[in-house]
Phi, psi and omega in degrees: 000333168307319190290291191330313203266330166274023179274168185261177186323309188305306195285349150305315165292003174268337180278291186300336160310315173301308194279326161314295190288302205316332194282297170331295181293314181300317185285017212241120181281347174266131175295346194284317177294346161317282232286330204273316167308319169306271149012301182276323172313312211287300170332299177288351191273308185320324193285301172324295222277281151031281174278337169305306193277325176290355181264336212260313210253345160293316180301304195309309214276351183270328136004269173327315209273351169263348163272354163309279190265089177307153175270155139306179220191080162281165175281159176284121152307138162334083169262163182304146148314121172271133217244116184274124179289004205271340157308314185342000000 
């Protein structure tokens, strides 16, 4: 579940898609719409496995470049405590 919760968005809807059709082709009593179901499966594994390497190969260098700069680390400015006017 780990690996799953670390894909960035698109390729998770690309995993449930995939997993749609595969359920679609198995579960499809028409052949012709088997075969269509296929089709469209194969299409989506391919585009997955596609962005799967191209995201893989984009995270070091984006990495990098946020650890190049670090922020400072300011303190929370002091504020005055608030003083209820309603005794006045």
């Amino acid at each position: 579940m780990d690996f799953f919760n670390s894909l960035t968005l698109d390729l998770k809807m690309l995993v449930v898609a995939i997993a749609g059709c595969a359920l679609l082709a198995l579960f499809s009593g028409n052949q012709k719409a088997e075969k269509r179901y296929m089709l469209v499966f194969a299409v989506l594994a391919a585009v997955g496995v596609y962005r799967f390497t191209q995201v893989e190969v984009e995270a070091p260098e984006q990495s990098a470049a946020t650890r190049a700069a670090p922020q400072p680390v300011t303190p929370a400015p002091k504020h005055k405590p608030l003083v209820s006017t309603s005794a006045r």
